[in-house]
Backbone as XML, in Angstrom:
<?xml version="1.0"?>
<chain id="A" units="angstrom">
  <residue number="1" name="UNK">
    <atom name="N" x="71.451" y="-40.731" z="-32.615"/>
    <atom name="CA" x="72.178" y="-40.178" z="-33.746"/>
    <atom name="C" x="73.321" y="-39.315" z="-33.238"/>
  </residue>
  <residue number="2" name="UNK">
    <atom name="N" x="74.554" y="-39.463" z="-34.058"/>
    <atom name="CA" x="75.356" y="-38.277" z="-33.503"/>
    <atom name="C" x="75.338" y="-37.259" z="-34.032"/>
  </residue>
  <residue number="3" name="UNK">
    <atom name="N" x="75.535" y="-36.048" z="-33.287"/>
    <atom name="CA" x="75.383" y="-34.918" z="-33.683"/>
    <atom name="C" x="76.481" y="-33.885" z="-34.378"/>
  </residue>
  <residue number="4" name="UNK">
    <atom name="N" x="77.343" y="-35.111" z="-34.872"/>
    <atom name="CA" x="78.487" y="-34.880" z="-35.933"/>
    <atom name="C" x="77.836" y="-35.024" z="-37.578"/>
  </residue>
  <residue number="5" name="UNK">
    <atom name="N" x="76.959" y="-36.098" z="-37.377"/>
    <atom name="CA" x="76.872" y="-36.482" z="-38.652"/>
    <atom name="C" x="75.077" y="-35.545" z="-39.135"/>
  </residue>
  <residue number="6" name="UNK">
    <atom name="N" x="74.927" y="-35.056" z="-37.941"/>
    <atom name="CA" x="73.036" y="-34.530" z="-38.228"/>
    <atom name="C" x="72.958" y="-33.029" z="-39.276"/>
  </residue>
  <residue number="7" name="UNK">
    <atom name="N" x="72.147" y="-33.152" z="-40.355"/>
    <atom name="CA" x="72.104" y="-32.133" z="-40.853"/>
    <atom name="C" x="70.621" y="-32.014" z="-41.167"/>
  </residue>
  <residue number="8" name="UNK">
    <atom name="N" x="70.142" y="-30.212" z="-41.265"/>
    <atom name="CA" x="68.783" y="-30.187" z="-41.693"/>
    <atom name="C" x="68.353" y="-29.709" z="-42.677"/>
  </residue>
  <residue number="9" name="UNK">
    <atom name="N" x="67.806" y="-29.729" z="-43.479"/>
    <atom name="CA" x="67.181" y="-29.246" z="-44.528"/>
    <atom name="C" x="65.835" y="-28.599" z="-44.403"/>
  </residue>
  <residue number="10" name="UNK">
    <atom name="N" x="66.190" y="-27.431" z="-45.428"/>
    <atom name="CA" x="64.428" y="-26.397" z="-45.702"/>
    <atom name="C" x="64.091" y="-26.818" z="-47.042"/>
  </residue>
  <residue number="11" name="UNK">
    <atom name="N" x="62.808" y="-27.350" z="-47.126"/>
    <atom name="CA" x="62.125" y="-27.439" z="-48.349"/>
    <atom name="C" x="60.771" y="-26.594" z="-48.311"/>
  </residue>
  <residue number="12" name="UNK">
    <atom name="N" x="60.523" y="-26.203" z="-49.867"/>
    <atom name="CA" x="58.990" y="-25.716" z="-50.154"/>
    <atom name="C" x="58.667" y="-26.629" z="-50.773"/>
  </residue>
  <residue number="13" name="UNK">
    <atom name="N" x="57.470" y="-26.953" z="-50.729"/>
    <atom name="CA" x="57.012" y="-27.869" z="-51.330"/>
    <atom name="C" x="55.737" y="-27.563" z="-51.616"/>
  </residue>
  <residue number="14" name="UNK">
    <atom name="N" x="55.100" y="-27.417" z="-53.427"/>
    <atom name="CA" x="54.209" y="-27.185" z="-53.912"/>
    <atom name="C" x="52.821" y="-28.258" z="-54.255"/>
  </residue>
  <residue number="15" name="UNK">
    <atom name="N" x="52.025" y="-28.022" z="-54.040"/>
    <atom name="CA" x="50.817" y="-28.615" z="-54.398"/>
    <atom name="C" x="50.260" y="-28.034" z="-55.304"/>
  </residue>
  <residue number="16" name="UNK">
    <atom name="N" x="49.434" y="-29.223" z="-55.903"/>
    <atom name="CA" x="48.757" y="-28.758" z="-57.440"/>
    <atom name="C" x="47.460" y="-29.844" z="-57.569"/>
  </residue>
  <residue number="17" name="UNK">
    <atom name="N" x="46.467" y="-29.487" z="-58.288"/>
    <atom name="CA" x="45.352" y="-30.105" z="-58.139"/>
    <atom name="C" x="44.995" y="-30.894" z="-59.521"/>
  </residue>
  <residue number="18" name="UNK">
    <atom name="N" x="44.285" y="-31.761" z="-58.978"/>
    <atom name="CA" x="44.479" y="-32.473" z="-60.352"/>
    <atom name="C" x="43.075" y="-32.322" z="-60.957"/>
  </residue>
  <residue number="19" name="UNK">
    <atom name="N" x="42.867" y="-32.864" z="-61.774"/>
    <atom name="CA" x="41.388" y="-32.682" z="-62.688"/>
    <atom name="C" x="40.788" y="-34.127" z="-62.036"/>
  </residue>
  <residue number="20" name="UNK">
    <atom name="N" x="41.018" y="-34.706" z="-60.970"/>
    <atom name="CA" x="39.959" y="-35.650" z="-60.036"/>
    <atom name="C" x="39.717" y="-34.832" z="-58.970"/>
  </residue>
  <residue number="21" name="UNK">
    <atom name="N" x="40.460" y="-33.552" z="-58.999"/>
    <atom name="CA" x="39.810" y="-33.054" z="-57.493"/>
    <atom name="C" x="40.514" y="-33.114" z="-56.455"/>
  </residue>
  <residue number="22" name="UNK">
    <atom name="N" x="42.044" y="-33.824" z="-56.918"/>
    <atom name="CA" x="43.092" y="-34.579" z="-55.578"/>
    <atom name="C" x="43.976" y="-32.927" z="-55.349"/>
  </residue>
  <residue number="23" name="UNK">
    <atom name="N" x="44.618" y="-32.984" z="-54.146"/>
    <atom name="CA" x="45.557" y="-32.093" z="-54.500"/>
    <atom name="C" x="47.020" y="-33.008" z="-54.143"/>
  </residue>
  <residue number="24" name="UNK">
    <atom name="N" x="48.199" y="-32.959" z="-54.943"/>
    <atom name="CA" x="49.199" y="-33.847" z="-54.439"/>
    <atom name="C" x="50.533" y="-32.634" z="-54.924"/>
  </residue>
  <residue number="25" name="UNK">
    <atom name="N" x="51.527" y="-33.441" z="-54.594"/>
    <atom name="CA" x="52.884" y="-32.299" z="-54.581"/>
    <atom name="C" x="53.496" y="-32.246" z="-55.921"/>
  </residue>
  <residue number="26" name="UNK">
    <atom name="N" x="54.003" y="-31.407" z="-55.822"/>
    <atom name="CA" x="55.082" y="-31.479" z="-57.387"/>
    <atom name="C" x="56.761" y="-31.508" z="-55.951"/>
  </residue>
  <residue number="27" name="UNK">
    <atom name="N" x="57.458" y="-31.285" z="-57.373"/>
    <atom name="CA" x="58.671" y="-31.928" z="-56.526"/>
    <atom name="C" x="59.453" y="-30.469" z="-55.446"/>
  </residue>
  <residue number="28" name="UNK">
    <atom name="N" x="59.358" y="-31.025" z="-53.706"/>
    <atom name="CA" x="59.982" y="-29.972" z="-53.429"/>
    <atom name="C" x="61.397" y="-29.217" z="-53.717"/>
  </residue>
  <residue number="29" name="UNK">
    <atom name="N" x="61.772" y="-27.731" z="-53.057"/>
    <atom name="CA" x="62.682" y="-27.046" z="-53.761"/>
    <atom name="C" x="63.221" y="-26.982" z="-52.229"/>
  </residue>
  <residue number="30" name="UNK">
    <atom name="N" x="64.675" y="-27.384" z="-51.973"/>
    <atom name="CA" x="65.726" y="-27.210" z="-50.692"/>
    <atom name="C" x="66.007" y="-25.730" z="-51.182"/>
  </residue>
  <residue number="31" name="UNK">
    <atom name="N" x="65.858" y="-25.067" z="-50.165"/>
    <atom name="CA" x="66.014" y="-23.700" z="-49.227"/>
    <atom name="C" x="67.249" y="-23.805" z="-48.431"/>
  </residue>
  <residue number="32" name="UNK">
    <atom name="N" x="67.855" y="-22.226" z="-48.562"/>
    <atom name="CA" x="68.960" y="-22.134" z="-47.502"/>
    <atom name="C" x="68.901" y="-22.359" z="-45.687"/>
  </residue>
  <residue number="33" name="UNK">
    <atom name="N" x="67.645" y="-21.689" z="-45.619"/>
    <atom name="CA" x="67.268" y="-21.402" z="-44.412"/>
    <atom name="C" x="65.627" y="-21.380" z="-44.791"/>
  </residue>
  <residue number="34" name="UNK">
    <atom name="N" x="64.901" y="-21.524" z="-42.665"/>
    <atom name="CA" x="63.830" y="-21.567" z="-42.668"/>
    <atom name="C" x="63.156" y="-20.803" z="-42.929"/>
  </residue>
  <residue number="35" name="UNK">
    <atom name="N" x="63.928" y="-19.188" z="-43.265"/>
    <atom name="CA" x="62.747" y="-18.566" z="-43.894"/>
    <atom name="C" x="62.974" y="-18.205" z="-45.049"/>
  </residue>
  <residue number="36" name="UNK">
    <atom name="N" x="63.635" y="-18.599" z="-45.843"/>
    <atom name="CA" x="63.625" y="-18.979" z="-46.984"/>
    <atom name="C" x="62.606" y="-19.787" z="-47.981"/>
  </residue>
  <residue number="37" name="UNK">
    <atom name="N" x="62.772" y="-20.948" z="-47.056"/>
    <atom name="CA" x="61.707" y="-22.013" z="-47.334"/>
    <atom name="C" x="60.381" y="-21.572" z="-47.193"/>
  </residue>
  <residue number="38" name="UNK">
    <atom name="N" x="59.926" y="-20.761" z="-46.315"/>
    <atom name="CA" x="58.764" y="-20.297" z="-45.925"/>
    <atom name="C" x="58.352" y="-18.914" z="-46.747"/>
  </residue>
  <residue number="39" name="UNK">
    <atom name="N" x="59.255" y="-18.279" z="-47.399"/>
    <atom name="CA" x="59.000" y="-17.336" z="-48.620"/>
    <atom name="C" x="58.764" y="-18.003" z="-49.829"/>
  </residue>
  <residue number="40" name="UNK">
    <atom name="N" x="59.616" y="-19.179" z="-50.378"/>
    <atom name="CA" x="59.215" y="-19.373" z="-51.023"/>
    <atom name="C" x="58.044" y="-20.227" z="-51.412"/>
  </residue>
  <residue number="41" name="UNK">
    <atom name="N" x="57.668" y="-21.233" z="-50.107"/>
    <atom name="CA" x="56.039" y="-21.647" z="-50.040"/>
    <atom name="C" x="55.374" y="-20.532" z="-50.500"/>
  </residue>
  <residue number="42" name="UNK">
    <atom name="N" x="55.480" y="-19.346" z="-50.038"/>
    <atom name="CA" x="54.182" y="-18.187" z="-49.903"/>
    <atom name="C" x="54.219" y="-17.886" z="-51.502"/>
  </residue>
  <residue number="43" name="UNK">
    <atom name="N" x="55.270" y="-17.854" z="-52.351"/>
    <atom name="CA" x="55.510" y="-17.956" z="-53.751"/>
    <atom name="C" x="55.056" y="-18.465" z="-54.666"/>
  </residue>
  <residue number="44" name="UNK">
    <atom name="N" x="55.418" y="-19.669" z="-54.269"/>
    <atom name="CA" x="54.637" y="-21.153" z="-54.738"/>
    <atom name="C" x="53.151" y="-21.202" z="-54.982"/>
  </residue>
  <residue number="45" name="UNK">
    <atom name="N" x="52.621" y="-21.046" z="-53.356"/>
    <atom name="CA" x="51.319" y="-20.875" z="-53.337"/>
    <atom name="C" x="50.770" y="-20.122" z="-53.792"/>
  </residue>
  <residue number="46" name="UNK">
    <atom name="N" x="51.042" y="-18.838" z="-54.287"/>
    <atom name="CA" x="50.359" y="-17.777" z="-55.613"/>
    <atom name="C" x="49.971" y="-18.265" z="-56.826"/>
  </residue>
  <residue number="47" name="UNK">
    <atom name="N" x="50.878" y="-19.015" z="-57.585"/>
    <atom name="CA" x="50.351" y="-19.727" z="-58.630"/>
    <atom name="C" x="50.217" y="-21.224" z="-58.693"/>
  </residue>
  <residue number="48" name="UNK">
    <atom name="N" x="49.931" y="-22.038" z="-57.368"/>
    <atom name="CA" x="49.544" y="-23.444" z="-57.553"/>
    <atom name="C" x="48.052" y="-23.428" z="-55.972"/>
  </residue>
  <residue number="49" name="UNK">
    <atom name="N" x="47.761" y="-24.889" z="-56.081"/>
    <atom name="CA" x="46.649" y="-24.891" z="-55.099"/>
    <atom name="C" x="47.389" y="-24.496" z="-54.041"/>
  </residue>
  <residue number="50" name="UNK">
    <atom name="N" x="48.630" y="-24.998" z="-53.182"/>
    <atom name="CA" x="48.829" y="-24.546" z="-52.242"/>
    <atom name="C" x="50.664" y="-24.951" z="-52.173"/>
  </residue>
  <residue number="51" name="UNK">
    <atom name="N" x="51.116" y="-24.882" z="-50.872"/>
    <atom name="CA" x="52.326" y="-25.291" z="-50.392"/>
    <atom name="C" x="52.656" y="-25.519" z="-49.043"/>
  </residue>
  <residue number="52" name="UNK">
    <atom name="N" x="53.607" y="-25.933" z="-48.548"/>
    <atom name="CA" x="54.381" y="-25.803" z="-47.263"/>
    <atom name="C" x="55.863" y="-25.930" z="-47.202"/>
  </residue>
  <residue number="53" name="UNK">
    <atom name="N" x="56.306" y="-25.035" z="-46.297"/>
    <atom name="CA" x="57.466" y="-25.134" z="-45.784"/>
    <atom name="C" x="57.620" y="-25.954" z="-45.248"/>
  </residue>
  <residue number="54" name="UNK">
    <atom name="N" x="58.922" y="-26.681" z="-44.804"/>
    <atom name="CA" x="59.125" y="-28.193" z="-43.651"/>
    <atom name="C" x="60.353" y="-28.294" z="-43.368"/>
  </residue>
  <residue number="55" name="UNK">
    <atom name="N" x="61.019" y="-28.431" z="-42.506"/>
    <atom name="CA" x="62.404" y="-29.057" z="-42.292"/>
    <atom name="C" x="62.007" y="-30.178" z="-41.853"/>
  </residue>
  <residue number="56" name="UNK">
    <atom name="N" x="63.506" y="-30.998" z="-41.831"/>
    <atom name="CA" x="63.777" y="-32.418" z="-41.486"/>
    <atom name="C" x="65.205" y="-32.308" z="-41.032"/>
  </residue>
  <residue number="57" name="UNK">
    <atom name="N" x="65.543" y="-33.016" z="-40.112"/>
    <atom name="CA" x="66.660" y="-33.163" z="-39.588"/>
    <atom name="C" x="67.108" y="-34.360" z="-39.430"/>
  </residue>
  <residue number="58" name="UNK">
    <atom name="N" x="68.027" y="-34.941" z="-39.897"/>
    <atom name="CA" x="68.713" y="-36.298" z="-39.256"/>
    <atom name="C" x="70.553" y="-36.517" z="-39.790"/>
  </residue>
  <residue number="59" name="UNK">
    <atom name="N" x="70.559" y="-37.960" z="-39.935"/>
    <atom name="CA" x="71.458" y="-38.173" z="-40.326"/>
    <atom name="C" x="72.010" y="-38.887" z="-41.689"/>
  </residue>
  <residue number="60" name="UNK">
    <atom name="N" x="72.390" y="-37.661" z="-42.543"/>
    <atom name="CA" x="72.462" y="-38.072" z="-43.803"/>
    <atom name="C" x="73.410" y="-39.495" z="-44.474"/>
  </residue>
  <residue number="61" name="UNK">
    <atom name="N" x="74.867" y="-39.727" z="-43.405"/>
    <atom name="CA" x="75.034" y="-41.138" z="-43.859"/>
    <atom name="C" x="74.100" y="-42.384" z="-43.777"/>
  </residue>
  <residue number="62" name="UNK">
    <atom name="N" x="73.208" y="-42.081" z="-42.576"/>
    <atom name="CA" x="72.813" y="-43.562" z="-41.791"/>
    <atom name="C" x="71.561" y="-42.991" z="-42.686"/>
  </residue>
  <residue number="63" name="UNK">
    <atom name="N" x="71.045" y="-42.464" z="-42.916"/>
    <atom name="CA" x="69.404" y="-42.255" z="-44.104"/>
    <atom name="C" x="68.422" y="-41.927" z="-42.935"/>
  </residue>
  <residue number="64" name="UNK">
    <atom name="N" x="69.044" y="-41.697" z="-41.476"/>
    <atom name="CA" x="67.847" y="-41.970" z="-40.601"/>
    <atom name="C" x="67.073" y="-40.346" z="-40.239"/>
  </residue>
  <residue number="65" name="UNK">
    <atom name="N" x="65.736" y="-40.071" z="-40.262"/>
    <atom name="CA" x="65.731" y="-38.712" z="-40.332"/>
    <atom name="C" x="64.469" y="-38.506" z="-39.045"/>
  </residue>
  <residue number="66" name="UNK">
    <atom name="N" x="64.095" y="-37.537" z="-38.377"/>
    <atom name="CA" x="62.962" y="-37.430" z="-37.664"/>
    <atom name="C" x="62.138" y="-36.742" z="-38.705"/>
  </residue>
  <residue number="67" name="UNK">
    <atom name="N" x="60.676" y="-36.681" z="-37.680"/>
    <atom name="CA" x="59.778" y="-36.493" z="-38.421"/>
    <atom name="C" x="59.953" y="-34.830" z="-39.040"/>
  </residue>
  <residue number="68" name="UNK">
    <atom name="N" x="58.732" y="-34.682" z="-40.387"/>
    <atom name="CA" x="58.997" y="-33.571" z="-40.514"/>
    <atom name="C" x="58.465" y="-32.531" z="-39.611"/>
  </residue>
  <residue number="69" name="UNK">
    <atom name="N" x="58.978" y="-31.467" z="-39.421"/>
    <atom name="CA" x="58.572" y="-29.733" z="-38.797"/>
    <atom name="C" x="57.808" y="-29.033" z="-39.866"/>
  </residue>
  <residue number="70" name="UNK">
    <atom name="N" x="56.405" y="-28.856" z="-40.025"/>
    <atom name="CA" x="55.847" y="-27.881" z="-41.006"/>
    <atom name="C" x="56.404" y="-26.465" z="-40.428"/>
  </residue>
  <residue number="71" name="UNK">
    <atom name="N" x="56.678" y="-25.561" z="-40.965"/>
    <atom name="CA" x="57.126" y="-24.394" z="-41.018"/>
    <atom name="C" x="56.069" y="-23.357" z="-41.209"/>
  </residue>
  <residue number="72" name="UNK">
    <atom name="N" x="55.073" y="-23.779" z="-42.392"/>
    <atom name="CA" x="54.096" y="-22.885" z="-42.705"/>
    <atom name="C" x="53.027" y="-23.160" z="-44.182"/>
  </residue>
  <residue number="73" name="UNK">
    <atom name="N" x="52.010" y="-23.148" z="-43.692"/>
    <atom name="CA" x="51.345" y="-23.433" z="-45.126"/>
    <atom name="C" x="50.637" y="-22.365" z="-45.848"/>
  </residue>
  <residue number="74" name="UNK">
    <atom name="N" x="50.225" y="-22.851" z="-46.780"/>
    <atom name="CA" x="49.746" y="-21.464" z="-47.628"/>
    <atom name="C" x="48.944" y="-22.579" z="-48.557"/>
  </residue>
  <residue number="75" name="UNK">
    <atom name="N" x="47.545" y="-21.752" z="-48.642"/>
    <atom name="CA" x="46.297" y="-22.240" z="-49.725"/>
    <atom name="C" x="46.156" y="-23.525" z="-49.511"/>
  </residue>
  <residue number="76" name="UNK">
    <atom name="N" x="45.818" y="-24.679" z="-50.365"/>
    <atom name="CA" x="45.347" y="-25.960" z="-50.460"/>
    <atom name="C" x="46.488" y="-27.227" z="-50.035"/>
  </residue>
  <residue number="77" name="UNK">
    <atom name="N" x="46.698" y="-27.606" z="-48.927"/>
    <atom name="CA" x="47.273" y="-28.808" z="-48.913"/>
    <atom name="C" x="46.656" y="-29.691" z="-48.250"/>
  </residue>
  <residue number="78" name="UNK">
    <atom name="N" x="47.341" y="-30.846" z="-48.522"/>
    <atom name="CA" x="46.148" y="-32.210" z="-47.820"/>
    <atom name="C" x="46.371" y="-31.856" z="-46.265"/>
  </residue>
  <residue number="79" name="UNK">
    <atom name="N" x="45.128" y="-32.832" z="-45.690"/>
    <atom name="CA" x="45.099" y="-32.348" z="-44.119"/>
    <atom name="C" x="46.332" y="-33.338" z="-43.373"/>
  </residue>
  <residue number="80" name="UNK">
    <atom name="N" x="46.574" y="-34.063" z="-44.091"/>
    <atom name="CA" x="47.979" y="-35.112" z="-43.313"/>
    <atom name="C" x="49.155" y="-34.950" z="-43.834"/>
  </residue>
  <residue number="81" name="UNK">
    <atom name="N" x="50.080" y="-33.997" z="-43.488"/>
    <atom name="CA" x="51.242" y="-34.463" z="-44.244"/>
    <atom name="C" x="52.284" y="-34.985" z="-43.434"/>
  </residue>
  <residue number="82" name="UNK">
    <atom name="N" x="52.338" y="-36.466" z="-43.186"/>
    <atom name="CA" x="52.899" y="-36.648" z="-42.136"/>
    <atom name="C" x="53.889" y="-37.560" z="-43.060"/>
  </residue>
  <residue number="83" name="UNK">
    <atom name="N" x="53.721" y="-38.188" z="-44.091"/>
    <atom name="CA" x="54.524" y="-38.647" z="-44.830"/>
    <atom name="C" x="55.539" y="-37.704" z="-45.690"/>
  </residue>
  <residue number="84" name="UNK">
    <atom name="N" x="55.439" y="-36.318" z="-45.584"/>
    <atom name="CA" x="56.449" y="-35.323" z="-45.395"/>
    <atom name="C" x="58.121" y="-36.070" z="-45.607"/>
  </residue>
</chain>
């Protein structure tokens, strides 16, 4: 990738539980910065099952991105989030 075109993003991203018992995400919120993202997980997670912070970095023309970076979790999230 070139490192002209690479940009990263901070998301929180909330979890919520369902009445089967699942816990799955509601839609994450892009953050300025990483600790941004990671305040507002800790936010999040006060009034839902849980959250995480995450960046991703790649390249936004080509769609191509590496994996995600958890940043930080808080309360209930699934044990894989690799589809992040």
């Amino acid at each position: 990738m070139s490192s002209t075109n690479r940009v990263t993003y901070y998301v929180a991203l909330p979890f919520v539980s369902t009445d089967e018992g699942l816990i799955v995400p509601e839609e994450g919120i892009e953050c300025a910065h990483a600790q941004a993202a990671m305040a507002r997980a800790r936010m999040l997670a006060a009034t839902r099952a849980g959250a995480v912070a995450f960046s991703r970095t790649g390249d936004l023309a080509l769609g191509e991105f590496e994996p995600a970076e958890v940043l930080a979790s808080f309360g209930q999230v699934p044990d894989d989030l690799s589809t992040l």
